[in-house]
C-alpha positions as CSV (number, residue, x, y, z in Angstrom):
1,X,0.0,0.0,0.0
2,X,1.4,3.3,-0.9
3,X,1.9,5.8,1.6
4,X,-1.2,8.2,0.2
5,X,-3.3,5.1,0.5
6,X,-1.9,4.0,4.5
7,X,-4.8,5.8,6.4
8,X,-3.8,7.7,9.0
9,X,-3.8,6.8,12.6
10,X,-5.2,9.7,13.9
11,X,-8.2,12.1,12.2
12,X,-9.2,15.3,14.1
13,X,-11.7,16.9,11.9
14,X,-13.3,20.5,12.6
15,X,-12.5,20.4,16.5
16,X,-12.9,22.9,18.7
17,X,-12.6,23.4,22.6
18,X,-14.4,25.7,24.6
19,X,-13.8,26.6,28.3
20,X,-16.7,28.8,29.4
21,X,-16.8,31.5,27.1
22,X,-13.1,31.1,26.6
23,X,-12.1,29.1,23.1
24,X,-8.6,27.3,23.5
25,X,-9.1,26.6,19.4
26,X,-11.5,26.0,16.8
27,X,-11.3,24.4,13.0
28,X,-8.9,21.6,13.8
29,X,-8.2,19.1,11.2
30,X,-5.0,16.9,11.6
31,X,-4.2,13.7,10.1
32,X,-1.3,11.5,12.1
33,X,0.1,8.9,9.6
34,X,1.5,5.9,10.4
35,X,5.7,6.4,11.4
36,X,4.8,10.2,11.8
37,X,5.7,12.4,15.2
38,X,4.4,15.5,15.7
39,X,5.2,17.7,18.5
40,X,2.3,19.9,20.0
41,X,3.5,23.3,21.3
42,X,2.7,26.4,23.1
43,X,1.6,28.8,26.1
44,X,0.5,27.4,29.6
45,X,-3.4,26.9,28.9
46,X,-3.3,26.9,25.2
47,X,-5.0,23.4,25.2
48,X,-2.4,21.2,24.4
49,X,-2.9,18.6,27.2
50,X,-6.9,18.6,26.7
51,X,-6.2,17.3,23.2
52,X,-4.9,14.6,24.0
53,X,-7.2,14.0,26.9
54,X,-9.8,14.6,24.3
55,X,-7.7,11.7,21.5
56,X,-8.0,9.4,24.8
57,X,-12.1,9.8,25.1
58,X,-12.0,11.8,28.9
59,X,-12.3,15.1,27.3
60,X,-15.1,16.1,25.3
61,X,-15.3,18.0,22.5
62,X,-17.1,21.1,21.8
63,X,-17.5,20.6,17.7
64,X,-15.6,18.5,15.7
65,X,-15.0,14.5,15.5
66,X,-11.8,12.2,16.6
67,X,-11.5,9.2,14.7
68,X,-8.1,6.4,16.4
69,X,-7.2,4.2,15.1
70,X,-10.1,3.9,12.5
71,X,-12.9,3.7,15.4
72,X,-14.1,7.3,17.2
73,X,-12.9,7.6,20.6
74,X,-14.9,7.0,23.2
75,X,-14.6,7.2,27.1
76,X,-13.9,3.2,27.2
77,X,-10.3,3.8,25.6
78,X,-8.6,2.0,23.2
79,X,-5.5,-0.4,24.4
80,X,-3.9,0.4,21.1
81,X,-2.9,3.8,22.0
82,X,-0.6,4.3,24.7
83,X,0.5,7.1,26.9
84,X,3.2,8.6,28.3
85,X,2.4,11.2,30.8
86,X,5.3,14.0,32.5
87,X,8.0,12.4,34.2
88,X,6.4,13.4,37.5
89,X,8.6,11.5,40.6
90,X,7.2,9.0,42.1
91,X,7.1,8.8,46.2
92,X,10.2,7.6,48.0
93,X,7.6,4.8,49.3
94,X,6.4,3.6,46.4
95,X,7.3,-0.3,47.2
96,X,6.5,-1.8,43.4
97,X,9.5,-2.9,41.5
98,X,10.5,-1.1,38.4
99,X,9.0,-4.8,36.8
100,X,5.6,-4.3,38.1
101,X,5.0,-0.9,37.3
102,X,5.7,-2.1,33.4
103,X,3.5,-5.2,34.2
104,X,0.8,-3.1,35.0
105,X,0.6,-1.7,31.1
106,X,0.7,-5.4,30.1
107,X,-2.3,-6.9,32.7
108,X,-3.3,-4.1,35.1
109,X,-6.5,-3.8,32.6
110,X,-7.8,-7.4,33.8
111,X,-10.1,-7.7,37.3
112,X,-10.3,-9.7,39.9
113,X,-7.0,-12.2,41.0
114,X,-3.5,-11.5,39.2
115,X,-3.0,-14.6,37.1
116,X,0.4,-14.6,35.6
117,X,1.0,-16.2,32.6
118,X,3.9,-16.9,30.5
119,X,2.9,-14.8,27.7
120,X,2.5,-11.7,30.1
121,X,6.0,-12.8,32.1
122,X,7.4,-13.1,28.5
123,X,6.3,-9.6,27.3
124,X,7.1,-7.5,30.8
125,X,10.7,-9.2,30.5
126,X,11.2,-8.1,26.5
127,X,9.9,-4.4,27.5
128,X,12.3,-4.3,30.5
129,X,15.5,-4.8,27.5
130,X,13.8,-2.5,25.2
131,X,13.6,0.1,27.9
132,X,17.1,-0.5,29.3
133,X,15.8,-1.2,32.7
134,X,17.4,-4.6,33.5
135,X,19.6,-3.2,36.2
136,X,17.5,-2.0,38.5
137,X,13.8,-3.9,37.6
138,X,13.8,-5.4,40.6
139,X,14.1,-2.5,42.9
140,X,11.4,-0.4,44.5
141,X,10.7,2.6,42.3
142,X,10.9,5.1,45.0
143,X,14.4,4.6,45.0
144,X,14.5,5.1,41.3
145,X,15.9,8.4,39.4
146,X,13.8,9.9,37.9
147,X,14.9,9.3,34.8
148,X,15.2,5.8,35.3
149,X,10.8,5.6,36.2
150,X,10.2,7.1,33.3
151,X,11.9,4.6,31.0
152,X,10.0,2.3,33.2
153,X,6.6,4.6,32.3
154,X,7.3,3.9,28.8
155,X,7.8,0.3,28.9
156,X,4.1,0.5,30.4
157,X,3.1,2.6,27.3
158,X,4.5,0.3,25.1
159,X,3.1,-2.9,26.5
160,X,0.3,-3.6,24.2
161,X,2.9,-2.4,21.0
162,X,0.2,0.7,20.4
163,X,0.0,1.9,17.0
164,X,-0.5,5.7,18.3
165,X,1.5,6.7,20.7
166,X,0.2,10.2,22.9
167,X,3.3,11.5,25.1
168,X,2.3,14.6,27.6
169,X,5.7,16.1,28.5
170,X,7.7,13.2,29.0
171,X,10.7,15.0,29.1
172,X,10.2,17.2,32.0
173,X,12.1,17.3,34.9
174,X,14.8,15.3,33.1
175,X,19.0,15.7,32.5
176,X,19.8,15.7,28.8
177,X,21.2,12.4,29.0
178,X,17.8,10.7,30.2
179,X,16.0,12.9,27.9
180,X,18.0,11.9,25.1
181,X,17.5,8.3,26.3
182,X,13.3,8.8,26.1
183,X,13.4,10.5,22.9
184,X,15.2,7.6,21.3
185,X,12.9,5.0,22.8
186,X,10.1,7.2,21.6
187,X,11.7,7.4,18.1
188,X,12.5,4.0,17.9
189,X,8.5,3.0,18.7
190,X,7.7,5.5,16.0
191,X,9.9,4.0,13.7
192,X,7.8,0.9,13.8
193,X,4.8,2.3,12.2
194,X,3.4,4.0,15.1
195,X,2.0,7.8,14.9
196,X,3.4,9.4,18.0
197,X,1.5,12.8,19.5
198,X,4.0,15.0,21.6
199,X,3.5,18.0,23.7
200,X,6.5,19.4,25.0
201,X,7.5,22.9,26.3
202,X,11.0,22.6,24.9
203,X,11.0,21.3,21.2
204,X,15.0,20.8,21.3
205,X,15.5,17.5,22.5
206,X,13.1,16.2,19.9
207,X,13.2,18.5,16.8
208,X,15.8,16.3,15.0
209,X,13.1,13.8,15.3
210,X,10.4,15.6,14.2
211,X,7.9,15.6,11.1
212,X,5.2,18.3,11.8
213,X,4.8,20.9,14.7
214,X,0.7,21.6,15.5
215,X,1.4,25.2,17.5
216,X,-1.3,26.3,19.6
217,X,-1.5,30.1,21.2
218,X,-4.1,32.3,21.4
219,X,-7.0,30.7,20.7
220,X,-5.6,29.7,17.1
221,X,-3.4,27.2,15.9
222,X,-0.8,26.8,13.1
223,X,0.6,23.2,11.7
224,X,3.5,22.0,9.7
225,X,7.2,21.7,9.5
226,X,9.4,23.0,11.8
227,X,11.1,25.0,9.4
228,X,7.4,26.6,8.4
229,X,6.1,26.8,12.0
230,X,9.4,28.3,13.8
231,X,9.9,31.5,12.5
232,X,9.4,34.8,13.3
233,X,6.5,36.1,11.0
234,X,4.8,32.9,11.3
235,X,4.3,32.9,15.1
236,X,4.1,36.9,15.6
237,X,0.9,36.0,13.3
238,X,-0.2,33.4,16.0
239,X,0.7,34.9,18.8
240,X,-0.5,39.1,17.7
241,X,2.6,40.4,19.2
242,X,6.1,40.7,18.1
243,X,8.3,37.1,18.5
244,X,11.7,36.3,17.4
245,X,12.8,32.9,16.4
246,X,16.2,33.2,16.9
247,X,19.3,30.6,16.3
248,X,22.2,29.8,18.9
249,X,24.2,27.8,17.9
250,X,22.3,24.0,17.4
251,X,19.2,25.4,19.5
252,X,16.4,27.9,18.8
253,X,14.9,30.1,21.1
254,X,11.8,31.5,20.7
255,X,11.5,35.1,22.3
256,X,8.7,37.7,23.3
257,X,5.8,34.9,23.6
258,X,3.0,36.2,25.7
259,X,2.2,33.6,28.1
260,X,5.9,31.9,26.8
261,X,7.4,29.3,29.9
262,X,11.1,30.6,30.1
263,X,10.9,31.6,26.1
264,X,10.0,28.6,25.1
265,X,13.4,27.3,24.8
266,X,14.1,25.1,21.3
267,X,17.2,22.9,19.9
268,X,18.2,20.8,16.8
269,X,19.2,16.7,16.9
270,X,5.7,23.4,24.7
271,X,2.3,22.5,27.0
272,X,1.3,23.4,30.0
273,X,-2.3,22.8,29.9
């Protein structure tokens, strides 16, 4: 099948979100294809984590449809889409092991009695390699870095090998080396034939990786490549107000966004809803 014939895993058609008489957007329409990542930026309360709460059925439109995975989302969710939410620590007495924490993406959907079997041990022990987590599965996850629970949160996402793949800054509160080590996990999923949705406040870590950026600020949105969407006449237009795109070195920063988290810091190799 060609790739104009692959349907997408993703169709948001004429969306809008409304917050009393406050519109976060309007007009949506945004097609994830198969092996495609886009990264979903902007201001604090642009509406960028009720999107995807919205893709995942607990968010309800105001207009507009959501069609995953061919079916429209509904408040049951769909296993085929996983989710990686922000690398938020978890509490120093937290006694699960790192393995159970993944084992709850690959069974944790099931009632009544835990019964393990060898498929499920199987699978938990192949997502533990493909995160890199083998050294310290076994510990409680308290005592974990954080950079170490959140390759454990996406081994969880991963379980059921989702074909759409929604990541709510996954990066925050990370070094660069345990960011860099998410992003290639995430890339590598992608690279599989899954559509991956990211909101991020600081597009650098993954704009190497990147296919389209959906931008979202002040109640409008603009969507494309990076080199189309990061620049300064295209988001003064968004935004209504004078911002500069500017290069240093292998990072962009974006300057003079109203509403902008620390200048929405970009780099080479936002969302705050």
């Amino acid at each position: 099948m060609s790739e104009a014939e692959t349907p997408p895993v993703l169709q948001v058609r004429g969306a809008a979100l409304r917050r009393g008489d406050r519109e976060l957007w309007s007009g949506l329409d945004l097609d994830v294809a198969p092996g495609e990542l886009i990264a979903v930026l902007g201001p604090s309360g642009s509406g960028k984590t009720t999107l995807l709460r919205a893709i995942l059925g607990l968010e309800p439109l105001s207009e507009g449809t959501i069609t995953a995975l061919g079916e429209p989302v509904h408040h049951r969710g769909n296993r085929r889409i996983g989710y990686l939410p922000q690398a938020r620590p978890l509490s120093r007495d937290t006694a699960m092991r790192g393995r159970d924490l993944i084992a709850l993406g690959v069974d944790g959907h099931r009632f009544g009695l835990p019964f393990v079997r060898r498929s499920d041990r199987d699978r938990v022990e192949a997502l533990i390699d493909a995160v890199g987590a083998r050294d310290f599965a076994d510990k409680p996850v308290g005592v974990l870095s954080g950079g170490e629970q959140q390759r454990l949160r996406v081994g969880q996402a991963l379980a059921d090998d989702p074909r759409l793949l929604l990541c709510d800054e996954p990066l925050t509160s990370l070094d660069l080396a345990n960011q860099q080590g998410v992003v290639r996990l995430i890339d590598e999923h992608r690279k599989t034939g899954a559509g991956v949705l990211l909101v991020t406040h600081d597009i650098n870590p993954v704009l190497g990786k990147v296919d389209r950026i959906l931008y979202l600020a002040n109640g409008r949105f603009t969507l494309g490549r990076p080199q189309e969407v990061l620049t300064s006449p295209v988001l003064t237009d968004l935004y209504g107000a004078p911002v500069f795109v500017l290069r240093a070195g292998d990072r962009l920063v974006v300057v003079g966004a109203p509403d902008a988290e620390d200048s929405h810091h970009h780099h080479d190799h936002e969302d705050h809803s």
